[in-house]
VEXDREN-2710 file (C-alpha; in Angstrom, 1 decimal):
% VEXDREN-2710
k/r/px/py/pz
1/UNK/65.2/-116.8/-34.8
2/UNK/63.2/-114.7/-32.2
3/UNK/63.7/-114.4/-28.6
4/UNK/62.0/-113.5/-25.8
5/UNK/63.8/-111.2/-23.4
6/UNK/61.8/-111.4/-19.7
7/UNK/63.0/-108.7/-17.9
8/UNK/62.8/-109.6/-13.7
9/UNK/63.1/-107.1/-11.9
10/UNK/63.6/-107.0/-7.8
11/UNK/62.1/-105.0/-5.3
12/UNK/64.7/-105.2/-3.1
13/UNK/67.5/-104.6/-5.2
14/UNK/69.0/-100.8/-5.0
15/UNK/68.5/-99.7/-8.4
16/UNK/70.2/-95.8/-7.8
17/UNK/73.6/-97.2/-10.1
18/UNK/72.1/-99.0/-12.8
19/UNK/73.3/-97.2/-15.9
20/UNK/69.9/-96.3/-18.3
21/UNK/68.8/-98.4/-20.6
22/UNK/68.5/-96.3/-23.1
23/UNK/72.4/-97.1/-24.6
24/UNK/71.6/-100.5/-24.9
25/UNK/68.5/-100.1/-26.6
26/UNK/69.8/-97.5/-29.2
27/UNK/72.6/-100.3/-29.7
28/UNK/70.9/-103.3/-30.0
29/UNK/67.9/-101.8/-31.8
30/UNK/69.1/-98.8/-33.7
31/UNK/72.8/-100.1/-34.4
32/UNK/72.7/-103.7/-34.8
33/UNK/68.9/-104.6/-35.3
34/UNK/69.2/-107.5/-32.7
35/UNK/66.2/-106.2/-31.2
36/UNK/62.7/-105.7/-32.6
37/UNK/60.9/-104.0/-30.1
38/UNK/59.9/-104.2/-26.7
39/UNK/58.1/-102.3/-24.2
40/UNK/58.2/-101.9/-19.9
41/UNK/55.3/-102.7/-17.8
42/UNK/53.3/-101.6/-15.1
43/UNK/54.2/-102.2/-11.2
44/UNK/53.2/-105.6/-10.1
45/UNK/50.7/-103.9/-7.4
46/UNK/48.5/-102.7/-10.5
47/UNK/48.2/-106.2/-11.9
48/UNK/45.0/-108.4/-12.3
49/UNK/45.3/-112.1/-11.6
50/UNK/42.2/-114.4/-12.7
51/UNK/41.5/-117.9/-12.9
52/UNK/38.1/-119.9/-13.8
53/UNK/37.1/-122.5/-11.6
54/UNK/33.9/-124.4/-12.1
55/UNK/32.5/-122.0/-14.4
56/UNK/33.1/-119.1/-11.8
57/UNK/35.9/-116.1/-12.6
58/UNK/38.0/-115.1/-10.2
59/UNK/39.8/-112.0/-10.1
60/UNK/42.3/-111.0/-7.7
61/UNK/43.9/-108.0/-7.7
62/UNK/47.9/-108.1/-7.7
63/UNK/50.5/-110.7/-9.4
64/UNK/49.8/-114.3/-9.7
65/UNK/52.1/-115.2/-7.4
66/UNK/54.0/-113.4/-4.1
67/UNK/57.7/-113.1/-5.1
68/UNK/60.2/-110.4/-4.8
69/UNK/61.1/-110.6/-8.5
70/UNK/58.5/-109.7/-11.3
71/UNK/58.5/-109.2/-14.8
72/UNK/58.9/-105.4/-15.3
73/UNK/59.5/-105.6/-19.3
74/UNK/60.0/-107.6/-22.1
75/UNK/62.0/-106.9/-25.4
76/UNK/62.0/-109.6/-28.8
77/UNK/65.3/-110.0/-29.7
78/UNK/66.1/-111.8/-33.2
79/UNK/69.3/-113.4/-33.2
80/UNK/71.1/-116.4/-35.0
81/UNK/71.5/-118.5/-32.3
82/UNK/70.5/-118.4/-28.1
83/UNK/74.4/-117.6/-27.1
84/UNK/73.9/-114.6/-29.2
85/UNK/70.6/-114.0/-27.2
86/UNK/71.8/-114.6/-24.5
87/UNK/74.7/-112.0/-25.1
88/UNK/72.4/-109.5/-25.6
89/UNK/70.2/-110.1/-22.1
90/UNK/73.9/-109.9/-20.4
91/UNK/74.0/-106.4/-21.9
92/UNK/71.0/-105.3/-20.3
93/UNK/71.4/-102.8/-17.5
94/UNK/68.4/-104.7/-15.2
95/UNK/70.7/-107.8/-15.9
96/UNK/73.1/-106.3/-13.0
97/UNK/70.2/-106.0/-10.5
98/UNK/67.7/-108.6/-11.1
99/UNK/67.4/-111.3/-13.8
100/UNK/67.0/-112.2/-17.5
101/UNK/64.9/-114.7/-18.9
102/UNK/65.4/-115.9/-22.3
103/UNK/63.5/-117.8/-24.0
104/UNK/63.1/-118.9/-28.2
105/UNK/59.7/-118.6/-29.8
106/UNK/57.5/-121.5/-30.6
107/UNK/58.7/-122.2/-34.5
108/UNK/55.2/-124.2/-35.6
109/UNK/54.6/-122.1/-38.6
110/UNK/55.3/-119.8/-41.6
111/UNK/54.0/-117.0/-41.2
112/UNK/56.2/-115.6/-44.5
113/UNK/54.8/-118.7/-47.1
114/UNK/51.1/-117.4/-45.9
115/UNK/51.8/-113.8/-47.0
116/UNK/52.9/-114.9/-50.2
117/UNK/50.2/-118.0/-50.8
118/UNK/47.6/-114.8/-49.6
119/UNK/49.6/-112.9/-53.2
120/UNK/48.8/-115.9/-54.7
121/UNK/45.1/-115.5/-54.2
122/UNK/44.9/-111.9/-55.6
123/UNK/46.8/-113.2/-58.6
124/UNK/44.0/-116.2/-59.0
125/UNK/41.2/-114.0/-58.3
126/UNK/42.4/-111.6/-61.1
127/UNK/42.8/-114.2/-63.5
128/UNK/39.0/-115.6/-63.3
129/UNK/37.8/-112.0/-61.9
130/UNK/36.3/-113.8/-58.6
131/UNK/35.8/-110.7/-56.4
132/UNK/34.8/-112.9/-53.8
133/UNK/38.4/-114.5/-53.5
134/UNK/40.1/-111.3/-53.8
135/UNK/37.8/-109.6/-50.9
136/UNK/38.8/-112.6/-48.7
137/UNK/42.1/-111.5/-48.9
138/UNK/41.4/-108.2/-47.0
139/UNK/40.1/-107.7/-43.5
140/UNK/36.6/-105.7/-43.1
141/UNK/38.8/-102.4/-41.8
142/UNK/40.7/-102.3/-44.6
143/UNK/42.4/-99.0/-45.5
144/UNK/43.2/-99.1/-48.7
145/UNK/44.3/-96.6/-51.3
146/UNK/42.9/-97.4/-55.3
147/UNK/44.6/-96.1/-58.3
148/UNK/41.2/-95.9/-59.9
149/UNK/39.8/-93.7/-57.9
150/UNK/42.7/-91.9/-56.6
151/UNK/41.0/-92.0/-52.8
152/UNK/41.4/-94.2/-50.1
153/UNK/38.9/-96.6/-49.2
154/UNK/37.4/-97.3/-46.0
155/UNK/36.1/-100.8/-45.3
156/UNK/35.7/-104.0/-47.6
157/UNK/32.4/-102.8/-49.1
158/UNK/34.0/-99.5/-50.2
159/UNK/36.8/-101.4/-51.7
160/UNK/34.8/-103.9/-53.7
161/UNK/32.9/-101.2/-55.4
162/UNK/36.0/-99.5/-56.4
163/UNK/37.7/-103.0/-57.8
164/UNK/34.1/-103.7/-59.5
165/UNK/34.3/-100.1/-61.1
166/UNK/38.0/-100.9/-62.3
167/UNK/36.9/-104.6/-64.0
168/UNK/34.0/-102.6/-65.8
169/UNK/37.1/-100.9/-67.2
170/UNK/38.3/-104.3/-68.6
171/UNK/37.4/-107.0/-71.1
172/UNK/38.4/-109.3/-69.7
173/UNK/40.7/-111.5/-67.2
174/UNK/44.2/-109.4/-65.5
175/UNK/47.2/-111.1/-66.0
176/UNK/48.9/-110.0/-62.4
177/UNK/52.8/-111.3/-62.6
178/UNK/54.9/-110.1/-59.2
179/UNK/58.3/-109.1/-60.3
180/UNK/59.5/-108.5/-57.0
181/UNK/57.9/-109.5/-53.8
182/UNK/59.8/-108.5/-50.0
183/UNK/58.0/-109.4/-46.7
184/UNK/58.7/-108.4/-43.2
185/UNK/57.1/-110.5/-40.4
186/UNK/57.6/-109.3/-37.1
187/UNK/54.8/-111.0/-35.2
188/UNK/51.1/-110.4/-35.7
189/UNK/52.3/-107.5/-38.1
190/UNK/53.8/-107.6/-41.9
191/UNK/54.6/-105.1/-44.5
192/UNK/55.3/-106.7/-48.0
193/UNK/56.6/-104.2/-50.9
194/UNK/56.1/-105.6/-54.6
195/UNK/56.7/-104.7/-58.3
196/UNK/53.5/-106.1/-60.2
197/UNK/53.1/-106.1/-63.7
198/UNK/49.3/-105.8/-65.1
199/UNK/48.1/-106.5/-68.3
200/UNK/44.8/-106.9/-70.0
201/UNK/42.3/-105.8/-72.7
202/UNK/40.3/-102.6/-72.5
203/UNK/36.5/-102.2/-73.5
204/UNK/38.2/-99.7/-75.7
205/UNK/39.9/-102.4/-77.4
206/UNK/43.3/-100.7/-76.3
207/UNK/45.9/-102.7/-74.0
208/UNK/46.5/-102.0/-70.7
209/UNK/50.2/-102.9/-69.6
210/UNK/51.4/-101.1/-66.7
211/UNK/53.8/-101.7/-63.8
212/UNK/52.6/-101.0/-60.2
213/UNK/54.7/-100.3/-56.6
214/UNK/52.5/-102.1/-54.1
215/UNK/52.8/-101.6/-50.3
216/UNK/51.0/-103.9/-48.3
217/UNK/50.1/-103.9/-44.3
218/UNK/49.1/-107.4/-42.8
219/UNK/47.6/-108.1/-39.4
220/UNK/47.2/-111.6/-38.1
221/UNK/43.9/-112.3/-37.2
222/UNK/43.2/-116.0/-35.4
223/UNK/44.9/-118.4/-37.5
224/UNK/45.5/-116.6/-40.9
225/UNK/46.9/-113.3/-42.4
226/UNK/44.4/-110.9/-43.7
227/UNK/45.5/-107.3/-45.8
228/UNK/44.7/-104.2/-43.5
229/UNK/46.4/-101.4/-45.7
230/UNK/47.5/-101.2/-49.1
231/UNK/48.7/-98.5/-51.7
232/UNK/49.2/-99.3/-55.3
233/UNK/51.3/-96.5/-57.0
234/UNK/51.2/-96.2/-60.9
235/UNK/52.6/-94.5/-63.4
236/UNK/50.7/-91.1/-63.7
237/UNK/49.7/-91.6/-67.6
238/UNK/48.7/-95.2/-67.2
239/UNK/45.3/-96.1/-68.8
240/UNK/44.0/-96.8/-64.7
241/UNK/44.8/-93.4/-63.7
242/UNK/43.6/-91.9/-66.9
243/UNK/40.2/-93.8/-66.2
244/UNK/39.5/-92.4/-62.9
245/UNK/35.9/-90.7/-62.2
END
């Protein structure tokens, strides 16, 4: 389960013998993978507060509220349970100066059963060759590198054309079966890695059957998962690198 790790600083506090941080992010990070990532932020003085009110913004420059403690960083921890979170916050160097906030993330949803229901659609739109369905999958920034081109391709439009030139290749419908299929989630950000298997009939009449290594990149984007990176590595004498332009 993830944490949040709200790190308070004080502005009172003498912080000349608070032993670097550093250790304990190479040990929980590095060592023992309790914590994702995590970043500092800036002084409270350079903060923007604003509120709406009756259709009117109001900005006002400095923290929402006058206090000698502040947020000065934030690190996502992911741990089995909130003693071991809170463990970790009690490790913290700041922890001896100020104060640690720990809080679990909202669980309303599966972020991992999207990614694979989005594999799902590819495999469906290969079946009835509905390039519509498979574009959907993708975001329009897509970076994407094609094994039937051997480039990489900028943008959904560039894409389509290239999976367009690849069906003219076939005679019909690609069976698509994922042997092996690993995501990592880590917020707004996933990386799946697959073995897919592809097989189909050629114009030529020959049969194409051929194993790929596919590396996907996903990016959350409002209330669904879309592919923003994605490199399909074949073998070099399958029949889609031998039919590249």
């Amino acid at each position: 389960m993830k944490y949040m790790l709200l790190v308070c600083g004080d502005d009172t506090a003498d912080a000349s013998d608070m032993a670097p941080v550093e250790p304990w992010v190479e040990e929980l990070g590095v060592e023992r993978g309790v914590r994702r990532h995590g970043h500092r932020l800036s002084l409270p003085a350079e903060a923007v507060t604003v509120r709406v009110r009756d259709g009117e913004i109001l900005r006002t420059d400095g923290p929402f509220a006058e206090t000698k403690e502040y947020v000065a960083g934030y690190d996502i921890l992911e741990c089995d349970t909130m003693e071991e979170a809170v463990e970790a916050a009690a490790r913290h160097p700041v922890a001896t100066i100020g104060a640690m906030e720990v809080r679990a993330f909202w669980e309303d949803e599966d972020a991992e059963g999207e990614i694979r229901r989005l594999d799902a659609e590819l495999t469906a739109a290969a079946r009835e060759r509905n390039f519509d369905l498979a574009m959907a999958c993708y975001a329009p920034d897509v970076e994407v590198f094609h094994p039937v081109s051997g480039l990489e391709q900028h943008g959904i439009d560039a894409l389509r054309k290239a999976e367009e030139l690849w069906f003219s290749t076939l005679a019909g419908p690609v069976e698509r079966e994922v042997l092996d299929f690993r995501v990592r989630v880590d917020e707004s950000i996933a990386f799946s890695h697959a073995l897919v298997r592809m097989r189909a009939e050629l114009v030529t009449g020959d049969t194409l059957d051929t194993t790929a290594r596919v590396t996907t990149g996903y990016r959350a984007a409002g209330d669904r998962w879309q592919i923003v990176h994605q490199h399909t590595s074949v073998p070099f004498d399958s029949p889609v690198t031998q039919d590249r332009p």
